[in-house]
MDAnalysis code that builds the backbone (N, CA, C; Angstrom):
import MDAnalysis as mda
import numpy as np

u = mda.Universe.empty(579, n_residues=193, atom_resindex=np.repeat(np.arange(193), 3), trajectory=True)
u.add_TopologyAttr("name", ["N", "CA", "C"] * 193)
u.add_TopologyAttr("resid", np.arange(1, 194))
u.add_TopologyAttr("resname", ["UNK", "UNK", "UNK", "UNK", "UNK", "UNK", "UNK", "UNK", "UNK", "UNK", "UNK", "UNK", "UNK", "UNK", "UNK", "UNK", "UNK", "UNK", "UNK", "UNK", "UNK", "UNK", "UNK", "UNK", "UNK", "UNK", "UNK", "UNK", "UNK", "UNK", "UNK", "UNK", "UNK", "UNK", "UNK", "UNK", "UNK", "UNK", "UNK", "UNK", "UNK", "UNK", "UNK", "UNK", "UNK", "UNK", "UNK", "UNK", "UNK", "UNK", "UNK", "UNK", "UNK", "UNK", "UNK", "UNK", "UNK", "UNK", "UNK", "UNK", "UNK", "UNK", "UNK", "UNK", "UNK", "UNK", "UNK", "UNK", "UNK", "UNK", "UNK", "UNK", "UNK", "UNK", "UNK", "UNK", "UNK", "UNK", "UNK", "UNK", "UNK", "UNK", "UNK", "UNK", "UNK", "UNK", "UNK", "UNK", "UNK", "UNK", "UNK", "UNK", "UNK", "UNK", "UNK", "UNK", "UNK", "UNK", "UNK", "UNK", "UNK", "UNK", "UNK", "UNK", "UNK", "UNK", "UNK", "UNK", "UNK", "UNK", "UNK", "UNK", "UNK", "UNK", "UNK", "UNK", "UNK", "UNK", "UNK", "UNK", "UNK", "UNK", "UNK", "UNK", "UNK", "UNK", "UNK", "UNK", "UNK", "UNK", "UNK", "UNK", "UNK", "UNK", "UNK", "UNK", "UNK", "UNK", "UNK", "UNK", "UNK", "UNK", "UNK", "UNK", "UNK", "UNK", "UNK", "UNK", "UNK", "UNK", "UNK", "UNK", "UNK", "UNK", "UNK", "UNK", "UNK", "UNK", "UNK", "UNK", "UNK", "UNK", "UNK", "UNK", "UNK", "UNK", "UNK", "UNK", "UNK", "UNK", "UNK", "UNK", "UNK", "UNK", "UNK", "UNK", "UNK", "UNK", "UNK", "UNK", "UNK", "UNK", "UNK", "UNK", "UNK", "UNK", "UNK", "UNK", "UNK", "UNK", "UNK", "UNK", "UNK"])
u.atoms.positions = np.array([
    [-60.405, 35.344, -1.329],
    [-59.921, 33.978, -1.224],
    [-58.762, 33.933, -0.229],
    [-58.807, 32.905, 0.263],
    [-57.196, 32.590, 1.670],
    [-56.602, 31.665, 1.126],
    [-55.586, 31.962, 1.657],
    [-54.633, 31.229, 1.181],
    [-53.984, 29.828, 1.913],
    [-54.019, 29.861, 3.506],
    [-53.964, 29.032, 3.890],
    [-55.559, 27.791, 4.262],
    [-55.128, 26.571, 4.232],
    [-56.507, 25.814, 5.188],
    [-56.257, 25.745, 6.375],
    [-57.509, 25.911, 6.697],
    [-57.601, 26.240, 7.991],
    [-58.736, 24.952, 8.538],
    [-58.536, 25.079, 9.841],
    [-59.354, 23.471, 10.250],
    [-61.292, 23.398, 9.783],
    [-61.760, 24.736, 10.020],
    [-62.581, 24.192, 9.377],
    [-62.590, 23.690, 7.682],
    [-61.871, 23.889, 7.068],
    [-61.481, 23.538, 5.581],
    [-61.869, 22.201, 5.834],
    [-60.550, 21.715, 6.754],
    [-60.373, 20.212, 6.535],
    [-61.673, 19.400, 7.055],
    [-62.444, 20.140, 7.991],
    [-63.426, 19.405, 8.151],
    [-64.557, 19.872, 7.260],
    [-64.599, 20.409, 6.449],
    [-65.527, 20.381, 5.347],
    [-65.037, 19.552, 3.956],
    [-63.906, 19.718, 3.531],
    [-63.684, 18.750, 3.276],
    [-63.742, 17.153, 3.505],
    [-63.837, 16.778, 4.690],
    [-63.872, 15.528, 5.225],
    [-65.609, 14.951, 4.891],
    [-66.291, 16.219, 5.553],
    [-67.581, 15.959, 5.317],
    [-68.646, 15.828, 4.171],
    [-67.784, 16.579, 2.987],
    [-68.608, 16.619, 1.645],
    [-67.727, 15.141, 0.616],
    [-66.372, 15.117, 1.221],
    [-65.717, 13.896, 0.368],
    [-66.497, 12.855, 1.078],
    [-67.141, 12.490, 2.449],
    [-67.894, 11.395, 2.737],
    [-69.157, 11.116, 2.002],
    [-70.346, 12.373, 1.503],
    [-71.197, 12.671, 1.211],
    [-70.814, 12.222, -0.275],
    [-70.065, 12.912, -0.835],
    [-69.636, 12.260, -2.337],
    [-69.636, 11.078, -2.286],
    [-68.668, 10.208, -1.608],
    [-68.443, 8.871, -2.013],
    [-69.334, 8.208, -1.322],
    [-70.643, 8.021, -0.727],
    [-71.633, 7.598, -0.149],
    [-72.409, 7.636, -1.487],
    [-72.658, 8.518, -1.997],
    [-73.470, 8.969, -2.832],
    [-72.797, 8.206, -4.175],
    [-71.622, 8.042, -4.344],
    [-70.874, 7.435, -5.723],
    [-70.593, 6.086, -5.642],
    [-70.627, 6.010, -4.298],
    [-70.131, 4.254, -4.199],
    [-71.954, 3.708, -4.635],
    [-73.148, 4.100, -4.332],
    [-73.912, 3.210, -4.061],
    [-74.863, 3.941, -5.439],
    [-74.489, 4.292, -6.281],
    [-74.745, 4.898, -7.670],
    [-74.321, 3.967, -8.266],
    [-72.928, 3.548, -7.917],
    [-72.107, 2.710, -8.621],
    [-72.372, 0.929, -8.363],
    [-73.079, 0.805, -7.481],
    [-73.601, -0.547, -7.193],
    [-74.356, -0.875, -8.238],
    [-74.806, 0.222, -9.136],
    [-76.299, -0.595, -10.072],
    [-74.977, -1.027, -11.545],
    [-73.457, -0.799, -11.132],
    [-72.525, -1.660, -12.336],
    [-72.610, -2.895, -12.209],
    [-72.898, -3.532, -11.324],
    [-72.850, -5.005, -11.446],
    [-74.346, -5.248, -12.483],
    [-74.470, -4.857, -13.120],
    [-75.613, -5.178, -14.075],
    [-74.454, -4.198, -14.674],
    [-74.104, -6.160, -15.819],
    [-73.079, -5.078, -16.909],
    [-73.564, -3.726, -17.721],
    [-74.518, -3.894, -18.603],
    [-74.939, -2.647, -19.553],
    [-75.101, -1.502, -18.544],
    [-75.471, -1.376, -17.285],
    [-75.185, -0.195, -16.183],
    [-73.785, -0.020, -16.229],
    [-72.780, -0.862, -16.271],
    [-71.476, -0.065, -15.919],
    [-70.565, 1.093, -16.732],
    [-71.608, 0.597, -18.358],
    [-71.078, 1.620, -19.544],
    [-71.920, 2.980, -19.363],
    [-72.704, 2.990, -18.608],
    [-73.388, 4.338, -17.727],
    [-73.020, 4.934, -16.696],
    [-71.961, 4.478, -15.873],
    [-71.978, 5.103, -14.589],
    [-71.382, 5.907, -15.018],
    [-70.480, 6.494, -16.080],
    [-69.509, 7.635, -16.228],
    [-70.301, 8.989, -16.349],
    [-71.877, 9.061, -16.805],
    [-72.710, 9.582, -16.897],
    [-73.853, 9.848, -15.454],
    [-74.016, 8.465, -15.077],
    [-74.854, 9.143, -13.718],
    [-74.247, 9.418, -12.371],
    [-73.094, 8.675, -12.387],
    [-72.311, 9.203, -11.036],
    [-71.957, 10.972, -11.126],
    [-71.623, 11.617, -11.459],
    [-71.356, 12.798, -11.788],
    [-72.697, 13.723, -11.686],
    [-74.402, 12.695, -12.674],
    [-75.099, 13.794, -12.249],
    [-75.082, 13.398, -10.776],
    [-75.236, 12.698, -10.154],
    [-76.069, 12.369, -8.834],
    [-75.236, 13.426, -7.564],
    [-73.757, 13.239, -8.231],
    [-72.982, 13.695, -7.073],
    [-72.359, 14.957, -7.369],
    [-73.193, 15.641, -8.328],
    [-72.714, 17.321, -8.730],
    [-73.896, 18.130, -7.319],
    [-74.888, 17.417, -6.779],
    [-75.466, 18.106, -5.476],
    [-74.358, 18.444, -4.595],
    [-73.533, 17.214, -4.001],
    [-73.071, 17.749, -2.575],
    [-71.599, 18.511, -3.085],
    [-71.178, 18.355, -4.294],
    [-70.571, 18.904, -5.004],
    [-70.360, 20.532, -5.254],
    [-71.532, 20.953, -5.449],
    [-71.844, 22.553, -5.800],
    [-72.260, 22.851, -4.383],
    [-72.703, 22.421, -3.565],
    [-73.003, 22.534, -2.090],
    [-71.267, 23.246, -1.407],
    [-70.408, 21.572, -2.025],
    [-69.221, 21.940, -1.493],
    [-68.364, 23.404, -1.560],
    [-69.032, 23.883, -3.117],
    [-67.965, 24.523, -3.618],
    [-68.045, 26.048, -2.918],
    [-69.566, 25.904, -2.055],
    [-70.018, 27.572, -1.469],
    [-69.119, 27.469, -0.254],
    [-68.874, 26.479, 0.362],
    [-67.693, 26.748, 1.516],
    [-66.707, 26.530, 1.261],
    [-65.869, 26.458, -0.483],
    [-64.407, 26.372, -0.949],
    [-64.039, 28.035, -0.828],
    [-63.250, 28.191, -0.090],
    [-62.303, 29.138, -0.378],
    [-60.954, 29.697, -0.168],
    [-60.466, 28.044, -0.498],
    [-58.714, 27.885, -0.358],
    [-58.635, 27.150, -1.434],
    [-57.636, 27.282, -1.874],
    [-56.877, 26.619, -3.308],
    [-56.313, 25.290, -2.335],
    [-56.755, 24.309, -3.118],
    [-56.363, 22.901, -2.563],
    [-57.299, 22.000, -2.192],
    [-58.442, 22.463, -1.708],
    [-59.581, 21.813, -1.210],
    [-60.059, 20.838, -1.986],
    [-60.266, 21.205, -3.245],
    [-60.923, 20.270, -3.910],
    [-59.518, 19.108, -4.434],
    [-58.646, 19.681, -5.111],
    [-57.082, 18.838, -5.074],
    [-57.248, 17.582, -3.917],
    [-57.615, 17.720, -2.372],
    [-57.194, 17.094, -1.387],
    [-58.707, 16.307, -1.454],
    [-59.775, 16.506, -1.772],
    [-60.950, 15.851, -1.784],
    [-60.749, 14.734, -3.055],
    [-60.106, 14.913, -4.345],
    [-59.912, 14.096, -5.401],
    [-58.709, 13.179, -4.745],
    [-57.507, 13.572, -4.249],
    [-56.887, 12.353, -4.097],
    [-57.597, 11.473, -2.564],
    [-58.506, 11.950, -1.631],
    [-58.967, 11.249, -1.009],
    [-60.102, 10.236, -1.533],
    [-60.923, 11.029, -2.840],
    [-61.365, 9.637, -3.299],
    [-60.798, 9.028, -3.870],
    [-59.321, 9.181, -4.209],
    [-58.991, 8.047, -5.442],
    [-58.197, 6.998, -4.262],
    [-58.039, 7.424, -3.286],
    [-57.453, 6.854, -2.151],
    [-58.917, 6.048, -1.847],
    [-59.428, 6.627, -1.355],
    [-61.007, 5.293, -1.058],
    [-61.589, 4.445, -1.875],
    [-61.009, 4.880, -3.575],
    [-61.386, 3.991, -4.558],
    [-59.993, 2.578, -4.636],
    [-59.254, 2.888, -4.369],
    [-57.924, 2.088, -4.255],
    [-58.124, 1.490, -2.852],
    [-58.588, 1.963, -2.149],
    [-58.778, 0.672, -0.539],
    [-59.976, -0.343, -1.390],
    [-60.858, 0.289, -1.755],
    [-61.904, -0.757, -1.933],
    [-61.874, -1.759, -3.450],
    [-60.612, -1.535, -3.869],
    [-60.195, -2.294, -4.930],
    [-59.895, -2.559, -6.173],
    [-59.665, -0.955, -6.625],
    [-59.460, -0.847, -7.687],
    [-58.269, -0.252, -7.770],
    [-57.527, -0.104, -9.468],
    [-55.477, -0.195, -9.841],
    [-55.617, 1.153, -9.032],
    [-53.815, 1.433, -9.034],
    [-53.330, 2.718, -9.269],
    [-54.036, 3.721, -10.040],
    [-54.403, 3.178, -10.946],
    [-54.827, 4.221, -11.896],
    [-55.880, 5.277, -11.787],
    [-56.861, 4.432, -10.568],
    [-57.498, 5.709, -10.103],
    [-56.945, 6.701, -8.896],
    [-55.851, 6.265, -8.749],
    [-55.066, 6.977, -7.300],
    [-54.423, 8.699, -7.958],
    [-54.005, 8.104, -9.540],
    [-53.259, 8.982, -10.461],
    [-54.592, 9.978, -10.474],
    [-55.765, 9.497, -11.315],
    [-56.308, 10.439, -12.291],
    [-57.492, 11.343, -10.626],
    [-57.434, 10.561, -9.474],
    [-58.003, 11.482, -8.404],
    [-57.433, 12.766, -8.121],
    [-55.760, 12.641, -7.892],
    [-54.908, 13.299, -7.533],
    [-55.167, 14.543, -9.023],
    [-54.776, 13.923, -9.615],
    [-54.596, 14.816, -11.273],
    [-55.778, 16.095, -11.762],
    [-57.162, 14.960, -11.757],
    [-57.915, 15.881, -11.706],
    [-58.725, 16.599, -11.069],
    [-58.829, 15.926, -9.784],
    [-58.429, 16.985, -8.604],
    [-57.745, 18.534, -8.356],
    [-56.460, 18.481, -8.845],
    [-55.454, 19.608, -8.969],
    [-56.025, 21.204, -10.029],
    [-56.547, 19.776, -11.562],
    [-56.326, 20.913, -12.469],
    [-57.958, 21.373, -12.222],
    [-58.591, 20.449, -11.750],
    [-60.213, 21.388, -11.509],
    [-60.025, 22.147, -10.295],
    [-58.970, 22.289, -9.265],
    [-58.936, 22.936, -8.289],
    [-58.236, 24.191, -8.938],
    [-57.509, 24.277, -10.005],
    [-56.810, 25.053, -10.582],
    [-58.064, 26.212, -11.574],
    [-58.895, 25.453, -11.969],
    [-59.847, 26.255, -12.723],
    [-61.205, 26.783, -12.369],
    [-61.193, 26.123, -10.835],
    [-62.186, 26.713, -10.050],
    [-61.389, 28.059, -9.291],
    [-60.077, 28.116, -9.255],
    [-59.792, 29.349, -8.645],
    [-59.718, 30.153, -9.535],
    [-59.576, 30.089, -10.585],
    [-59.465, 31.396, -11.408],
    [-61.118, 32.138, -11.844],
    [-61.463, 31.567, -11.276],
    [-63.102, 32.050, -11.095],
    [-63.398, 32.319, -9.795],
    [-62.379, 32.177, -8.801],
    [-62.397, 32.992, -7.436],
    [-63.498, 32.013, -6.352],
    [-63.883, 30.526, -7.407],
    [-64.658, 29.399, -6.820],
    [-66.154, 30.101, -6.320],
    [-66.260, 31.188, -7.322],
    [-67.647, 31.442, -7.689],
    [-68.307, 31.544, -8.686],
    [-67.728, 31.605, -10.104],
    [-67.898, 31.934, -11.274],
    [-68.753, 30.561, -11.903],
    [-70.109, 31.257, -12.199],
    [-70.747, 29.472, -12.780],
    [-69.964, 28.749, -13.822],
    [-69.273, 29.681, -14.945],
    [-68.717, 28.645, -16.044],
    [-67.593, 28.138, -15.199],
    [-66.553, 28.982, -14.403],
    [-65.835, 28.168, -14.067],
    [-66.182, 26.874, -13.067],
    [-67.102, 27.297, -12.580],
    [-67.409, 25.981, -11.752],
    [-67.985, 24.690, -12.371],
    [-68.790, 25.006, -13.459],
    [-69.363, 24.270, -13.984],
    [-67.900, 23.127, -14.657],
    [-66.527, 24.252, -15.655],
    [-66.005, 23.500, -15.872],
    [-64.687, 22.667, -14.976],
    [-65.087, 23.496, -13.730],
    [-63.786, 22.782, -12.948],
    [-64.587, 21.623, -12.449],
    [-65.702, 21.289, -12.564],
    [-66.732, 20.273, -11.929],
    [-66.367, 19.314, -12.786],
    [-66.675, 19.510, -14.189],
    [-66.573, 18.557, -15.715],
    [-64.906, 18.007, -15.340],
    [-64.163, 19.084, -15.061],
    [-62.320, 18.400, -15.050],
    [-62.543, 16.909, -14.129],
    [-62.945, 17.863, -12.964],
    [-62.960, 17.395, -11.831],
    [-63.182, 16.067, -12.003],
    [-64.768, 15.774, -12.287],
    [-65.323, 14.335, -12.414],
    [-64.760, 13.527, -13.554],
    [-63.912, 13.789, -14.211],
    [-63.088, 12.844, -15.304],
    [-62.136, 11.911, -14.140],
    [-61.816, 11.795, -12.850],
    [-61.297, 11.157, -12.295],
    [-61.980, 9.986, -12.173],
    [-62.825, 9.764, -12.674],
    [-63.586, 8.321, -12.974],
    [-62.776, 8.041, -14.089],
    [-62.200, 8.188, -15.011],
    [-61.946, 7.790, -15.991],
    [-60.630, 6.558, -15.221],
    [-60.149, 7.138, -14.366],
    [-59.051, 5.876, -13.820],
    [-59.618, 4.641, -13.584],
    [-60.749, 4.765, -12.874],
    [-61.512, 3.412, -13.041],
    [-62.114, 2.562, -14.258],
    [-62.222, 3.352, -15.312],
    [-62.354, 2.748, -16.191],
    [-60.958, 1.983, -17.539],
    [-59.840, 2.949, -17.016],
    [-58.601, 2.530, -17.723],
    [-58.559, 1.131, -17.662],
    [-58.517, 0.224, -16.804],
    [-57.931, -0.899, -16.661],
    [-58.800, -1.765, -17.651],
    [-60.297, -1.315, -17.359],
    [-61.291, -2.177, -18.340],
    [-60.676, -1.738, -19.718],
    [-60.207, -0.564, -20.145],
    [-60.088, -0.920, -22.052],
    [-58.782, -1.157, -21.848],
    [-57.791, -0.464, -20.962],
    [-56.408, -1.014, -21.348],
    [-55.609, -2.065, -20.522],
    [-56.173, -2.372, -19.717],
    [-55.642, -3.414, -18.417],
    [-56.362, -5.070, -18.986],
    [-56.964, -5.274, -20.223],
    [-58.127, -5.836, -20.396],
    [-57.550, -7.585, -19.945],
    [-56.540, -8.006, -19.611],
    [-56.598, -9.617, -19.719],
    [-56.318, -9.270, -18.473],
    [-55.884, -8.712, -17.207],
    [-55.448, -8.789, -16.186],
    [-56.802, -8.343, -15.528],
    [-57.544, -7.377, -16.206],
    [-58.819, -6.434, -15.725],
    [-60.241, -8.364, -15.720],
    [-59.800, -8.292, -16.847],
    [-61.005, -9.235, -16.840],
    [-60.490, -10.878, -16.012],
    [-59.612, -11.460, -16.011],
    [-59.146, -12.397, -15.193],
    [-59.398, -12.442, -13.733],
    [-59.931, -10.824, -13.644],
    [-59.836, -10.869, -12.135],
    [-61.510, -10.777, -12.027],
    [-62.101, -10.150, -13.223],
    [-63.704, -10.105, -13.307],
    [-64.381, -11.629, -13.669],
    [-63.122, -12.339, -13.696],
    [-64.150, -13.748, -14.178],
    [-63.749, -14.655, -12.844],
    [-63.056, -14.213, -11.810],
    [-62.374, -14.917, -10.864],
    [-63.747, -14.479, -9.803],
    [-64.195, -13.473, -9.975],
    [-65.163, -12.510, -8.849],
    [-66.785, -12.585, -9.287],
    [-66.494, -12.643, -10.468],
    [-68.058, -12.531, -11.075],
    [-68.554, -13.562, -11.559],
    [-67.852, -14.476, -12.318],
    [-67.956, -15.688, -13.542],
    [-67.816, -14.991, -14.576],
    [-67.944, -16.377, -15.095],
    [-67.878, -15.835, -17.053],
    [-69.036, -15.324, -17.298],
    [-70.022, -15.315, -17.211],
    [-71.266, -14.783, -17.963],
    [-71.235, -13.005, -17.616],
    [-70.914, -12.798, -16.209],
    [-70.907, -11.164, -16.676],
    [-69.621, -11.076, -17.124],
    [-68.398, -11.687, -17.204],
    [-67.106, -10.962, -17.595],
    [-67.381, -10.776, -19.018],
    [-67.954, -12.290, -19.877],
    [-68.148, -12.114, -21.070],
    [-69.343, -11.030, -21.849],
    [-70.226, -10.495, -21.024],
    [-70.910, -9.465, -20.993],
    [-70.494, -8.326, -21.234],
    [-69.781, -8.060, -20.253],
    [-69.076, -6.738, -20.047],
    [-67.759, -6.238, -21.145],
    [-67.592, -7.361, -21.295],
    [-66.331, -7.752, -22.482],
    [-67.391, -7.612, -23.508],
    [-68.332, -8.168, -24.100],
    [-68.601, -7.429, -25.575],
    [-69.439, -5.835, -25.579],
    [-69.779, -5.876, -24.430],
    [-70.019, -4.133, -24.055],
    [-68.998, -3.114, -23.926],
    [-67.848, -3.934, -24.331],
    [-67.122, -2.471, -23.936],
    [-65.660, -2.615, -24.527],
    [-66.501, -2.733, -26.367],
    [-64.789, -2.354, -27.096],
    [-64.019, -1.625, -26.749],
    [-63.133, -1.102, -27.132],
    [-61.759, 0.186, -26.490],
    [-62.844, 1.585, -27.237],
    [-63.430, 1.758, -28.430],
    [-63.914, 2.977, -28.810],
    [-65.353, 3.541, -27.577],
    [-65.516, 2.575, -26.733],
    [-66.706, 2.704, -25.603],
    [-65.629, 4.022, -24.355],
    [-64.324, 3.521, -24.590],
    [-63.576, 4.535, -23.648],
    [-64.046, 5.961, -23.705],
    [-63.482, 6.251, -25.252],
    [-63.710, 7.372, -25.453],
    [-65.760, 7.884, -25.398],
    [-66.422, 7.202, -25.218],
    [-67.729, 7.546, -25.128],
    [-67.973, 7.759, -23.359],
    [-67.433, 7.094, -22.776],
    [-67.404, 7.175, -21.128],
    [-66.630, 8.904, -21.020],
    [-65.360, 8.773, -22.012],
    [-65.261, 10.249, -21.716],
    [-66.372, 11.584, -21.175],
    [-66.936, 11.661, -22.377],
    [-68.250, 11.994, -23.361],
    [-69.124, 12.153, -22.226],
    [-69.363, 10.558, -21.567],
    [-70.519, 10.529, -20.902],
    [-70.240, 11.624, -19.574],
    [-69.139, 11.140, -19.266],
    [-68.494, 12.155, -17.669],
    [-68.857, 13.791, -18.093],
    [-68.303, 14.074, -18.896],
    [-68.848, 15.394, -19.113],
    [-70.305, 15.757, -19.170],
    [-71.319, 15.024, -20.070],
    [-72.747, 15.469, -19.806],
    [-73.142, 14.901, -18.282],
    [-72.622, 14.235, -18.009],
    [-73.160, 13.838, -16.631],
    [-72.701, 15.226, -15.529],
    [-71.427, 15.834, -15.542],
    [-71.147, 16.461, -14.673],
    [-71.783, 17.937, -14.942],
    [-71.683, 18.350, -16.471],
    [-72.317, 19.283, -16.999],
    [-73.755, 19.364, -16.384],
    [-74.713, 18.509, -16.398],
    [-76.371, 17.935, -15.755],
    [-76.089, 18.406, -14.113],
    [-74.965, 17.575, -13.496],
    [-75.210, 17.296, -12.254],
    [-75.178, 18.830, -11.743],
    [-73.800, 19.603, -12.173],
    [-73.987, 20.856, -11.748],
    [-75.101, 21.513, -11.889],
    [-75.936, 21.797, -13.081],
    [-77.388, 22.237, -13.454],
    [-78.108, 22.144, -12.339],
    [-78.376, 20.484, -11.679],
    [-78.909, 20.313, -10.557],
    [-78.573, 20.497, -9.991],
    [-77.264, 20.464, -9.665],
    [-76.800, 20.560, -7.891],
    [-77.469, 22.358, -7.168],
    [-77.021, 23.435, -8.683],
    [-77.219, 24.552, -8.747],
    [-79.025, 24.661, -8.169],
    [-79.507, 24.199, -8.996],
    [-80.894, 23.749, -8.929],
    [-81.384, 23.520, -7.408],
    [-80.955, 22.835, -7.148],
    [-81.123, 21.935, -5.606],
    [-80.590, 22.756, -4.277],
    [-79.579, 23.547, -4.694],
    [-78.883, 24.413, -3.809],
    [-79.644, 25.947, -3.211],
    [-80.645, 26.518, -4.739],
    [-80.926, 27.220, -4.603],
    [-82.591, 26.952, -4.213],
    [-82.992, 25.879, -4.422],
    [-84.365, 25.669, -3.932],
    [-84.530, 24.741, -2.103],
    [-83.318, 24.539, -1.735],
    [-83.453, 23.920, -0.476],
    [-82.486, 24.215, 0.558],
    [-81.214, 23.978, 0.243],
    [-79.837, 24.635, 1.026],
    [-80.417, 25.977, 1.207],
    [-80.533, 26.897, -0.058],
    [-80.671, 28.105, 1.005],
    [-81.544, 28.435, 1.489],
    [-82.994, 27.919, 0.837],
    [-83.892, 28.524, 2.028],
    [-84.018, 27.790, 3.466],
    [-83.523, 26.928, 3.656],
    [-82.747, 26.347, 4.891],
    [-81.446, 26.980, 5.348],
    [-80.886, 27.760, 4.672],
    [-79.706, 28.649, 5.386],
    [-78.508, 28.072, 5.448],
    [-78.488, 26.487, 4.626],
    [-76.993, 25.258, 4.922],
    [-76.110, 26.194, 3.677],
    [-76.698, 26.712, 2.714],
    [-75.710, 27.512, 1.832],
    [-75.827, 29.081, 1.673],
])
């Protein structure tokens, strides 16, 4: 492992955080159909554990993934959502960058669980919906109308939080499975991993 990044870092980084959020932003389009949005904590994670485990064969600096989480929580905050996902990008970013190195960012459990840390940075996007809820939804009935705000509002008591938890983990738990899956049946016999 090195210790410093070095430019190709940053441009692999640049290139798999585009690939992620290409892949998460338009996963995340099927939320505007409320009962989809109490799912995305579950399929965003599998969909985007591919370019994910892809990423992690050219990680080998401590920080990489750290600097890929606060760049999405930074692209999730341009396109309009609180602070709160700026926090939990940065955050869990760090500590899954922290537990993918102690597996030397080859070790499957560790990857698997620095993947699971990792993708809980969705959970910032979902804070505002259980705890932001009159400011969260004022702005969902200003954008959407009442019929999905009031939708989405009886879909998603505060005990739905803790199930989005839940969901992020089997979703990221799955996605790695596949990504692993996908990596070893196409990346490499194409030679990209």
């Amino acid at each position: 492992m090195e210790n410093k990044l070095k430019a190709k870092d940053l441009i692999n980084i640049g290139i798999f955080t585009a690939i992620y959020f290409v892949l998460f932003f338009a996963t995340g389009m099927i939320g505007y159909i409320p009962v989809m949005l109490v799912f995305l904590p579950l399929l965003c994670p599998l969909i985007t554990g591919i370019p994910f485990m892809l990423f992690l064969t050219k990680v080998k600096t401590f920080g990489m993934i750290t600097i890929m989480g606060t760049i999405l929580g930074i692209l999730m905050f341009i396109t309009g959502h609180t602070w709160t996902i700026l926090a939990s990008g940065a955050l869990c970013g760090i500590v899954g960058d922290l537990i993918l190195k102690s597996g030397g960012y080859k070790g499957w459990k560790t990857s698997v669980a620095g993947y699971v840390v990792f993708s809980e940075w969705i959970a910032g996007a979902m804070i505002p919906l259980f705890f932001m809820r009159d400011i969260y939804f004022a702005q969902i009935r200003s954008g959407y109308g009442d019929t999905y705000a009031d939708s989405l509002m009886a879909l998603t008591p505060n005990w739905v939080f803790a199930a989005m938890i839940v969901m992020v983990v089997i979703g990221a738990v799955a996605g790695a499975f596949l990504g692993r899956s996908v990596l070893k049946k196409h990346f490499k016999r194409a030679g990209i991993a």
